[in-house]
C-alpha positions in Angstrom: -27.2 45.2 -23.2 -23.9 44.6 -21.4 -23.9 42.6 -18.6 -23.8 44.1 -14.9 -21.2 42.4 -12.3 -22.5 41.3 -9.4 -22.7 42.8 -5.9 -21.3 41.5 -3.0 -24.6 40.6 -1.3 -25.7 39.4 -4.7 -22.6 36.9 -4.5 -23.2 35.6 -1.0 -27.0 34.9 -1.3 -27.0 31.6 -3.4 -24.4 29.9 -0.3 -26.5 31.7 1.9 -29.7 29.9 0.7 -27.6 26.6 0.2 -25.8 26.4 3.7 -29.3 27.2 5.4 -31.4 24.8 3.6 -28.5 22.2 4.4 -28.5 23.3 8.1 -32.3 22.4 8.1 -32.6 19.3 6.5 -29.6 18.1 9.2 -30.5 20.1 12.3 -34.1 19.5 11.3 -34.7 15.7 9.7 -31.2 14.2 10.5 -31.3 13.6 7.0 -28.3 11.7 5.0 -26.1 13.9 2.8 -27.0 11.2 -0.2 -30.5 10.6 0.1 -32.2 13.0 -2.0 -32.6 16.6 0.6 -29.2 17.9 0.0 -29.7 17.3 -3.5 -32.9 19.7 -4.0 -30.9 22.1 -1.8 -28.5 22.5 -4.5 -30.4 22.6 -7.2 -32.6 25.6 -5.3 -29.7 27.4 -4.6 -28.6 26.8 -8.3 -31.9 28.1 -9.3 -31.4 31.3 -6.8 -27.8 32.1 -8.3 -29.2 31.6 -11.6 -32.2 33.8 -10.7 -29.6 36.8 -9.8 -27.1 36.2 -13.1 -30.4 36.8 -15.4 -31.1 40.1 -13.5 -27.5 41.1 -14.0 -28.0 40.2 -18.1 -25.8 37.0 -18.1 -27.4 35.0 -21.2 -29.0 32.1 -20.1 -27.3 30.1 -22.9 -23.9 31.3 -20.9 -25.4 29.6 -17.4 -26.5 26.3 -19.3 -22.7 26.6 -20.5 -21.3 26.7 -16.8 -23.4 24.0 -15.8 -22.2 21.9 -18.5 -18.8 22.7 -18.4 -18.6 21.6 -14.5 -20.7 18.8 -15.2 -18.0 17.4 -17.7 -14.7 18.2 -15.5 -16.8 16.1 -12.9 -17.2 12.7 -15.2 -13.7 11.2 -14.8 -14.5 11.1 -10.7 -18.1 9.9 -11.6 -16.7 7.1 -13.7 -14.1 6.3 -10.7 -16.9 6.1 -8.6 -18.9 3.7 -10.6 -15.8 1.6 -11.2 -15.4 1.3 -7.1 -18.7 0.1 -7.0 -17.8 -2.7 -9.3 -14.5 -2.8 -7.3 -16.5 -3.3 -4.0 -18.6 -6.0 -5.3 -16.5 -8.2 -7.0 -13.6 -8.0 -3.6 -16.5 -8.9 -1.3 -18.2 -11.6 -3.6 -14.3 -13.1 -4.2 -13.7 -13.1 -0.6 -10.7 -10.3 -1.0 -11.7 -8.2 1.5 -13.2 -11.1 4.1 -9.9 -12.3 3.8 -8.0 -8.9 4.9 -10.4 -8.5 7.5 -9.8 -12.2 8.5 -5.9 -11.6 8.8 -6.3 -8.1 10.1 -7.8 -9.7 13.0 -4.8 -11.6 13.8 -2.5 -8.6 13.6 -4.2 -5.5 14.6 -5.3 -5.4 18.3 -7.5 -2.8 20.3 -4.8 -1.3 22.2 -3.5 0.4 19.1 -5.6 0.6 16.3 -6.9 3.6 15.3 -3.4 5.1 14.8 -2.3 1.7 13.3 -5.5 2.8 10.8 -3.6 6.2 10.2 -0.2 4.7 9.9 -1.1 2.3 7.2 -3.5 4.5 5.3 -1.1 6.8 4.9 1.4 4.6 4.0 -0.6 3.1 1.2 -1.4 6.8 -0.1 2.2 7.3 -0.4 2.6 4.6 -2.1 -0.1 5.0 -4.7 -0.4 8.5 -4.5 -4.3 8.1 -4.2 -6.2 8.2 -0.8 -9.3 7.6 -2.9 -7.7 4.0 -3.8 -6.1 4.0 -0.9 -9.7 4.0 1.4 -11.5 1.8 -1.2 -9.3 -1.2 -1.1 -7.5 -0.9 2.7 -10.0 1.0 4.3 -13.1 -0.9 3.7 -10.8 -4.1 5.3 -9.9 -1.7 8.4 -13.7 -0.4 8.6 -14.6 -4.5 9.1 -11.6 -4.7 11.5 -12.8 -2.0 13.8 -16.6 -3.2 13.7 -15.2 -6.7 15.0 -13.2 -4.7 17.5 -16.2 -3.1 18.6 -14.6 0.5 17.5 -16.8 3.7 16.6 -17.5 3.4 12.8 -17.1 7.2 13.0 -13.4 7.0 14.7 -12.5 4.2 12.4 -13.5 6.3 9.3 -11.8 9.6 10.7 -8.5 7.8 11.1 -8.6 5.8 7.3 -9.0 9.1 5.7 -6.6 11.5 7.8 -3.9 8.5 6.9 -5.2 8.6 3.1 -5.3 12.5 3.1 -2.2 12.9 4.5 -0.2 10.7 1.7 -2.6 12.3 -0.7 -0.7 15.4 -0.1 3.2 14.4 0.0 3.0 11.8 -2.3 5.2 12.7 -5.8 2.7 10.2 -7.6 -0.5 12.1 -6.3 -2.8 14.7 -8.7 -3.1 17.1 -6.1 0.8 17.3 -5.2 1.7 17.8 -8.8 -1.6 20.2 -9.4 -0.5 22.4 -7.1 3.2 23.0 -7.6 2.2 23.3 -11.6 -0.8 25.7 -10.9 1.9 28.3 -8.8 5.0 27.4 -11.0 6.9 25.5 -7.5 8.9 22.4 -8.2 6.9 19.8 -6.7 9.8 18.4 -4.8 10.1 21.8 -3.2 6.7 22.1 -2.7 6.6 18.5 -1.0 9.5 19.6 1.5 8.0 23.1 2.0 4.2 20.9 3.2 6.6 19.2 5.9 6.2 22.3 8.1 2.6 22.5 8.6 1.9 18.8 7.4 4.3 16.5 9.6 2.6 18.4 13.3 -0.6 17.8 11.7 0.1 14.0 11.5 2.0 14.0 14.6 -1.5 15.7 16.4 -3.5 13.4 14.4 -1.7 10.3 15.3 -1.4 11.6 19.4 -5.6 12.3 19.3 -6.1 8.2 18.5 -3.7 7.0 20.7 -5.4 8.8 23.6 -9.2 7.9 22.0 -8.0 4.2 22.0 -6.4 4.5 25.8 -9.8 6.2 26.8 -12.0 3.8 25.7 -12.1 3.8 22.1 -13.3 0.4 22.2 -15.1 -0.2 24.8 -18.1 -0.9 23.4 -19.1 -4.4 23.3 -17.6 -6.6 20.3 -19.4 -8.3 17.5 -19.7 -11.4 19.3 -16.1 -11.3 19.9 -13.1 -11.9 17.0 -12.9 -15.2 17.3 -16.7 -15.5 16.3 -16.2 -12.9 13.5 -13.6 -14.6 12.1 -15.3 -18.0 12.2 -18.3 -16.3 10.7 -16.5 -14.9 7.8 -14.5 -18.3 7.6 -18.4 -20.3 7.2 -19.0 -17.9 4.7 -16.2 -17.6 2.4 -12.8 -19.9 1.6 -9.7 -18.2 3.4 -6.8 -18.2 1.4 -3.7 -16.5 1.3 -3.7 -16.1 -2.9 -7.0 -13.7 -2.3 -4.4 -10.9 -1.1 -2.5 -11.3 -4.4 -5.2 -9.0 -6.2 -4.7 -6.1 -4.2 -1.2 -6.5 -4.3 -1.3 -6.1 -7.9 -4.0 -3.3 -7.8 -1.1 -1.5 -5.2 1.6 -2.6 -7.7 -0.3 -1.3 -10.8 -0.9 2.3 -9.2 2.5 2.7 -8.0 3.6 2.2 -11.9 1.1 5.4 -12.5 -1.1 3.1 -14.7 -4.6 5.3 -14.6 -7.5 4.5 -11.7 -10.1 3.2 -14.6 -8.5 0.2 -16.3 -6.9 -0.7 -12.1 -10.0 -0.9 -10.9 -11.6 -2.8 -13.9 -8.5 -5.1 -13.6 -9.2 -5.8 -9.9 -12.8 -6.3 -10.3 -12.4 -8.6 -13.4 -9.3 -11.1 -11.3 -12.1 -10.7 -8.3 -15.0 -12.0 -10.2 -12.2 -14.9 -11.6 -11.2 -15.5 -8.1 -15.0 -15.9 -6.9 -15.8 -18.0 -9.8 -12.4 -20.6 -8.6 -12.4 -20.2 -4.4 -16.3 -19.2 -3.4 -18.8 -21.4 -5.5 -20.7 -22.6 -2.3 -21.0 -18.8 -1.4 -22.2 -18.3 -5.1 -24.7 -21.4 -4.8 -26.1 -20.0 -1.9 -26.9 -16.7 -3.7 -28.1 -18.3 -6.9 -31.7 -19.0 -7.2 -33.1 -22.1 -5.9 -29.6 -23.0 -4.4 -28.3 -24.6 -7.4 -25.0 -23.3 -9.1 -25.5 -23.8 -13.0 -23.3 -22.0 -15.4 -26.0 -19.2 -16.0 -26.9 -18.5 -12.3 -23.0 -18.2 -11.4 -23.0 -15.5 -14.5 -26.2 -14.0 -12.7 -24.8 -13.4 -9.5 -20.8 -12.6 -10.3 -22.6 -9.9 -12.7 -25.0 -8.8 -9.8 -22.2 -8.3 -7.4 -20.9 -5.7 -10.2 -23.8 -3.4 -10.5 -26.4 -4.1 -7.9 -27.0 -5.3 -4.3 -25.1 -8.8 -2.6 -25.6 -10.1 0.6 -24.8 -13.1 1.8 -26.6 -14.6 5.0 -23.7 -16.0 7.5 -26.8 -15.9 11.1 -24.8 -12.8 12.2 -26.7 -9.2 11.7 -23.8 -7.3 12.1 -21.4 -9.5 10.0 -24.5 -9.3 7.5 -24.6 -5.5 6.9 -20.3 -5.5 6.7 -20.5 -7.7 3.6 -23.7 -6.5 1.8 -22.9 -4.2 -0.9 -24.3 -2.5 -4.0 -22.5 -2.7 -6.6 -22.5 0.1 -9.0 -26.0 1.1 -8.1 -24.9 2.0 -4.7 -22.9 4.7 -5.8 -26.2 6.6 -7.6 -27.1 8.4 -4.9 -23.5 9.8 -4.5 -23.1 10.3 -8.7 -26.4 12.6 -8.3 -24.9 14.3 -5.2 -22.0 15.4 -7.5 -24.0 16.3 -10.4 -26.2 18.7 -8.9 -23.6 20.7 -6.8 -21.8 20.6 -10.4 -25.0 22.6 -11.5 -24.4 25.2 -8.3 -20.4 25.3 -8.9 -21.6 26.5 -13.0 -24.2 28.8 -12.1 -21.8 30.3 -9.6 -19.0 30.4 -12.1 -20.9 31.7 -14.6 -22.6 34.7 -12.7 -19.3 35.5 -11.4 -19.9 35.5 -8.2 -17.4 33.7 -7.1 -14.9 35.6 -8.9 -16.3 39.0 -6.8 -16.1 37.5 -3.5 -12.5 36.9 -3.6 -11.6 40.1 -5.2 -13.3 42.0 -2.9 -11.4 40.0 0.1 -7.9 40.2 -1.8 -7.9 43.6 -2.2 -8.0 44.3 1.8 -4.9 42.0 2.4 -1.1 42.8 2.3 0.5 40.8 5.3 1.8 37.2 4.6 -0.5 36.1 7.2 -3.2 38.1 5.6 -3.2 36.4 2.1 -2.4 32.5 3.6 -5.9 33.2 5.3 -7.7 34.3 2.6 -6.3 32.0 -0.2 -7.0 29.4 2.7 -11.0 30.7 2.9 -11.0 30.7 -0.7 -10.7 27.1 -1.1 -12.7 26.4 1.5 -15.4 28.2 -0.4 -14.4 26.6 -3.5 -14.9 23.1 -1.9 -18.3 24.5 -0.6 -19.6 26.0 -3.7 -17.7 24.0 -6.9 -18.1 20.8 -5.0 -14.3 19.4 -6.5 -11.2 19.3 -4.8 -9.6 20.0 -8.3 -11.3 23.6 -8.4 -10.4 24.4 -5.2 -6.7 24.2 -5.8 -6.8 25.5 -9.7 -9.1 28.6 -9.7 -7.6 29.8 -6.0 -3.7 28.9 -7.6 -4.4 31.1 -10.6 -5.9 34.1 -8.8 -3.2 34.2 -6.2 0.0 33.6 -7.8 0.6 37.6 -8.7 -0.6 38.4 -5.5 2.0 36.4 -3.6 4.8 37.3 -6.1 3.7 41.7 -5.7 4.0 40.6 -2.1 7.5 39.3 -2.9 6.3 35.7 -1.2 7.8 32.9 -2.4 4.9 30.6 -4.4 6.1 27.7 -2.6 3.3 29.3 0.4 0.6 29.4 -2.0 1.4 25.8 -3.2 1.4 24.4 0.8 -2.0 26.8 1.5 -3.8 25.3 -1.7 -2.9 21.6 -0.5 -3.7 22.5 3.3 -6.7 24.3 2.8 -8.1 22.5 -0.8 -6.8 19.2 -1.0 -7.4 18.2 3.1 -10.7 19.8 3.2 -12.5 18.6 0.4 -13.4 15.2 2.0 -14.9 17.3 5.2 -18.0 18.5 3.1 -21.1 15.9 2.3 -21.4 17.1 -1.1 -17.8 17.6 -2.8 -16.9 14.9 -4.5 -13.9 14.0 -2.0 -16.9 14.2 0.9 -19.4 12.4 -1.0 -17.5 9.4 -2.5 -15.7 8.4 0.7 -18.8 8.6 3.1 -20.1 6.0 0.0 -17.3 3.6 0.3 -17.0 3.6 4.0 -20.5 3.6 5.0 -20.2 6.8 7.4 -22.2 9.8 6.4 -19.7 12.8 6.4 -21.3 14.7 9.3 -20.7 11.7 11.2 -16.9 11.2 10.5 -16.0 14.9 10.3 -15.1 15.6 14.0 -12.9 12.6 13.8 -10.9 13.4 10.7 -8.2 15.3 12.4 -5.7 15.6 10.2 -8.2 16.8 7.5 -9.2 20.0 9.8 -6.0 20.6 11.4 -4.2 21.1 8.0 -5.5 24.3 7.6 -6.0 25.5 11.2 -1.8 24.7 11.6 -0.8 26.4 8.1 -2.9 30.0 9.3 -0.6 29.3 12.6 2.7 29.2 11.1 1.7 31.8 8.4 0.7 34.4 11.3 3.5 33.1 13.2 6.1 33.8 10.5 8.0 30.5 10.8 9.6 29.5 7.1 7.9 32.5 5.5 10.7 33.9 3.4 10.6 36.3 0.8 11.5 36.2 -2.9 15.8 37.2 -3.1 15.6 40.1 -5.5 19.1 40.4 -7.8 20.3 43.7 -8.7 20.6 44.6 -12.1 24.0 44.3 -13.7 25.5 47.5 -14.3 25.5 48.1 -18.5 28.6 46.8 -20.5 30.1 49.4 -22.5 29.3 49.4 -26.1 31.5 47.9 -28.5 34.1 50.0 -30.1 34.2 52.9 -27.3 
């Protein structure tokens, strides 16, 4: 029997049941995103979707198919994940990031860090083209900064990834850039001067919110015993040197030169764990057992601070939880985060729902303004229900490139839309990918940093403003036809 497509209200029930099972395990438990509750939400609303595809006649064989396939496309950012683990580790262990928190100290200063957070971010995301690099090397050092500071975690967070977001979108060298000017046929530099318009008042909003959070009191909360005793702590704790900063110099120096994310961050774990073994061995005796550094128990713990939990004991409670990590094993909870809303991105792919909502919304929409909104709400809900940033520029580009060009738009629009409302959003929900990795890294559950991630939600609340508003919307230039040559001979 052939299959039957979906209904509208057939389409919406599955993110109904998800978003309200969410919205009770937060409103009602204050649970975290990676614990385990979101989790079972999406594999209930995975089994609801797939529930409503059997009744329409979808072979289950077809659903398992979806699952898999989304499962698969999400292993490269899994492996990244697992690889920043390791990366984590090995620069705390080595005394990489101590030592760019120790520094920092010297240089940043209360009065103007939280855009100094934005300002650097984002220039390191230009740079690499990365903000996921980007936040795991700089912004676990400015996360330590802000703690000795005595700034919000939350603010601190909000400000490292609006930097790293925003050079994740205009960077030449980043996936998304080139993803979305390939997915709607728009040269990327085009594409990349085109994103100026909504992107550079985003930034400038962004950067003008900080300053007024750090003139209002930003951190006025009382300081981790003061700088001076955080920086003496860390210095107890670990050897300060200068030739610790030349590993991430050469993790910077090895994205820049487009060498892939997997075999940079093995690099920079492997010359961290070399470092540790030459600058740190009384921070590895004191982790060894019994105290004593042999050759075996210096294997033990440089291979612990790889895949499972570190933390060294420097008196200070605070300075304690900054340098404790988990190695690879503290990135599980987020790696089953992203499988199981893989699982609800396949059932909804393969019951098609996905695929009804947004034609039913397209075909109601003619005005420029009209389609910017709902491509923009279309990866939003991609981000929501796929649970990868990639999807959320890839399935939206494909489905409304002819729309645009019938329209006689210009693609460039859809290119800047896909990039304001896929790329910037992603990190603002706990269980995409984007959302799930960086609340990881940082240490701030998503909900937490969201309201402070202003550049992230005022990407696509400026592009719907300068779409309705008409400002650089132009039309395609259509050519006459040449008039016919005469034939040959007459």
């Amino acid at each position: 029997m052939p299959q039957r497509p979906p209904t509208i209200l057939q389409s919406l029930i599955p993110i109904v049941v998800l978003l309200g099972l969410i919205m009770i395990t937060v409103l009602g438990t204050g649970a975290d995103a990676l614990a385990g509750s979101n989790q079972l939400s999406l594999l209930v609303a995975s089994a609801v979707g797939a529930g409503i595809a059997v009744w329409n006649r979808v072979r289950w064989t077809d659903i398992m198919q979806g699952m898999i396939h989304t499962i698969s496309a999400s292993l490269p950012a899994i492996l990244i994940l697992l690889m920043v683990g390791m990366l984590s580790g090995s620069w705390m262990i080595s005394g990489v990031i101590p030592t760019m928190i120790y520094y920092g100290l010297d240089i940043l200063r209360p009065a103007f860090f939280l855009p100094a957070c934005v300002v650097i971010s984002a220039a390191v995301s230009v740079a690499t083209g990365s903000s996921w690099s980007t936040i795991a090397t700089i912004g676990v050092a400015l996360i330590g900064i802000g703690q000795a500071l005595g700034f919000d975690m939350a603010m601190t967070a909000g400000a490292i990834i609006s930097g790293a977001y925003f050079g994740d979108k205009v960077s030449p060298l980043s996936d998304t850039t080139n993803l979305a000017s390939a997915v709607t046929g728009t040269e990327l530099f085009v594409h990349i001067r085109y994103m100026m318009q909504t992107t550079v008042p985003s930034i400038l909003l962004t950067l003008a919110a900080f300053s007024v959070l750090t003139l209002t009191g930003g951190s006025g909360r009382e300081t981790v015993g003061g700088v001076e005793t955080f920086q003496q702590t860390i210095a107890s704790t670990y050897r300060i040197t200068p030739w610790l900063l030349l590993i991430p110099v050469l993790a910077v120096w090895m994205i820049v030169k487009k060498i892939p994310a997997v075999p940079v961050l093995m690099i920079g774990s492997l010359l961290a764990v070399g470092a540790a073994a030459l600058f740190q061995q009384e921070l590895l005796a004191s982790l060894a057992p019994g105290g004593r550094l042999t050759l075996g128990s210096g294997y033990e713990v440089l291979t612990r601070s790889l895949y499972g939990e570190t933390a060294p004991q420097t008196g200070n409670a605070a300075v304690d939880d900054l340098l404790a990590t988990g190695g690879m094993a503290g990135m599980l909870n987020t790696v089953w985060l992203i499988v199981t809303a893989m699982v609800f991105g396949g059932v909804m792919e393969a019951g098609r729902f996905l695929e009804r909502i947004t034609t039913a919304v397209l075909s109601r929409v003619r005005s420029a303004g009209g389609l910017v909104t709902t491509a923009t709400g279309s990866c939003l809900l991609f981000n929501l229900t796929s649970g990868d940033q990639y999807m959320s520029i890839v399935i939206p580009g494909k489905m409304f490139v002819d729309a645009f060009r019938r329209n006689g738009l210009q693609t460039r629009l859809l290119s800047r839309t896909l990039e304001d409302g896929g790329t910037a959003t992603s990190v603002l929900v706990p269980w995409n990918t984007c959302g799930a990795t960086q609340a990881t890294i940082l240490g701030v559950p998503t909900w937490v940093y969201l309201p402070f991630t202003f550049f992230c939600w005022l990407s696509p609340v400026v592009t719907l403003a300068v779409a309705w508003a008409g400002w650089g919307v132009r039309r395609e230039q259509t050519t006459p036809a040449a008039p016919e040559s005469p034939e040959p001979g007459l």
